[in-house]
N, C-alpha and C positions, 0 to 999 in steps of 0.2 A: 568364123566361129565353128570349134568341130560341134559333128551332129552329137558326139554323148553331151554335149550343154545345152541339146534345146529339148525343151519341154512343151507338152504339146498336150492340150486337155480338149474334149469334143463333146462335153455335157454343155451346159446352161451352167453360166457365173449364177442361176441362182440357188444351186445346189451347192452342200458343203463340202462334198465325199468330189475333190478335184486332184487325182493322184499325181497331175504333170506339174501342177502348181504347188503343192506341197514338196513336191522332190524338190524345187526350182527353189524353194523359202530354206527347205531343207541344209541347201550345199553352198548359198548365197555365202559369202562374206566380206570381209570389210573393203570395199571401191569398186564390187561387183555394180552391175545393174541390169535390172532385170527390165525387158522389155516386153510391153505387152499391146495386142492388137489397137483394143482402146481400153480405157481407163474402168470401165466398168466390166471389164474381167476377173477385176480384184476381187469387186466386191457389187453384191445390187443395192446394197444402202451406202449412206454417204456413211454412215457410222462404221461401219464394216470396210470402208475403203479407206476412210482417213486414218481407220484404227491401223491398219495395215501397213499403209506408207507411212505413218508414224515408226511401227514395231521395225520399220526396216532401216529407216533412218537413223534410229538409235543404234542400229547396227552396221551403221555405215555402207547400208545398200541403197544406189539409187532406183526409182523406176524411169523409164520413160515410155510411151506412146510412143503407135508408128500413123493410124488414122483419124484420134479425134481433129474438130478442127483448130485446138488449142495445140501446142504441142507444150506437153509435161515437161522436165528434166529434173524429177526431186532432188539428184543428185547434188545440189544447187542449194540448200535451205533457207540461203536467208536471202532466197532473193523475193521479196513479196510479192511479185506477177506471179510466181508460180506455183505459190500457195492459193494465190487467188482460184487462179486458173485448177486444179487438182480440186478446191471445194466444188466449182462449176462443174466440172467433167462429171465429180463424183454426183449432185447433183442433178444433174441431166438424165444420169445414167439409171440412180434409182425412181424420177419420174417416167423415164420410160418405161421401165419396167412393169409402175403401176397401170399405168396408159396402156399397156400391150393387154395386159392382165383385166383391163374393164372391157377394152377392145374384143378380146375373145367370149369373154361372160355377154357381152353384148349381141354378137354375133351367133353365142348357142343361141340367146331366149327368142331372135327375131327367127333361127329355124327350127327351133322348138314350136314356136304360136303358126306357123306355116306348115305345122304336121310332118316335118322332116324328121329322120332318123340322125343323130348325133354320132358322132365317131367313128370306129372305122368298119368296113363293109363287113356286113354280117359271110363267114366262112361256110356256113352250113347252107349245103345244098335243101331247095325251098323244096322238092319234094320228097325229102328227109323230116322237114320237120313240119309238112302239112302229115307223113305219117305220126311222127311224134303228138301232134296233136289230137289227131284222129283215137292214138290209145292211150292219152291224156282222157281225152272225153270218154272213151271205155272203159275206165275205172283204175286202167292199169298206175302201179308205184313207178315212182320216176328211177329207181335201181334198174327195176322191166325194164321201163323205155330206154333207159341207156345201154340196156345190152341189146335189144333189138334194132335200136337205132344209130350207135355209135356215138349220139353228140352225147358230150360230158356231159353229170349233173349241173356244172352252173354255166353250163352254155345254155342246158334246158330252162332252168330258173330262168333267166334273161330274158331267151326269148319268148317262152312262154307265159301265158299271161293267168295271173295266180285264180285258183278254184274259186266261184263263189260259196261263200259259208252256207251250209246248208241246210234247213231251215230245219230249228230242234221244236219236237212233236208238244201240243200243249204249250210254246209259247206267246201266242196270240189269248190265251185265256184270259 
């Protein structure tokens, strides 16, 4: 196959904005087929995937798979193993997806309740922003603190942890 027919996408199938895959639906035509790693490339719902190899089929393109352990060949319509098999894949592929997706929500809250820091390592130097905090607590605006100290305003925001409100005179009366 030459290299200008292959298309090559390196986001997450569960993003819409996939420029290799859209070239590839793009220039498809009729006995083309288009190949893909596994089946939930297409699409992360089974709705989105079957709508897909449908929209392609009527356009006389096949797909196939190179890894699930089913192997595709839509190319083929009426053969019912391999509609079976395409509901399955598609199937499989948007339960994983939700499973990935509770799997990591689950994994924040259990290092969340452990006092862990979440995401990726804080860039600011700590004796940067023990001064940041230092003229935090000396009354200084975070505009000040960001030209003395260089970290952005919402690097500051972040890591700094917000003013307490300050108590208004006369209302304990």
């Amino acid at each position: 196959m030459p290299a200008d027919q292959v298309y090559v996408d390196k986001k997450s199938g569960s993003t819409t904005n996939r420029p290799g895959l859209t070239e590839a639906l793009k220039v498809a035509r009729y006995g083309d087929v288009i190949v893909v790693h596994t089946l939930d490339r297409l699409g992360r719902t089974v709705r989105d995937t079957l709508n897909m190899i449908h929209d392609l089929r009527e356009r006389g393109v096949g797909v196939r798979n190179l890894a699930d352990p089913i192997r595709v060949d839509s190319a083929n319509p009426v053969d019912p193993m391999s509609q079976l098999a395409v509901v399955m894949l598609a199937l499989f592929g948007q339960m994983e997806r939700i499973y990935s997706l509770e799997r990591a929500a689950h994994a924040r809250a259990v290092a969340m309740s452990k006092g862990r820091r979440i995401g990726r390592p804080s860039v600011v130097d700590p004796t940067k922003f023990a001064y940041a905090d230092h003229l935090r607590n000396a009354g200084h605006t975070i505009p000040d603190i960001v030209s003395k100290t260089g970290i952005t305003k919402s690097g500051l925001y972040r890591i700094l942890p917000p003013r307490r409100p300050e108590p208004t005179p006369g209302a304990d009366e």
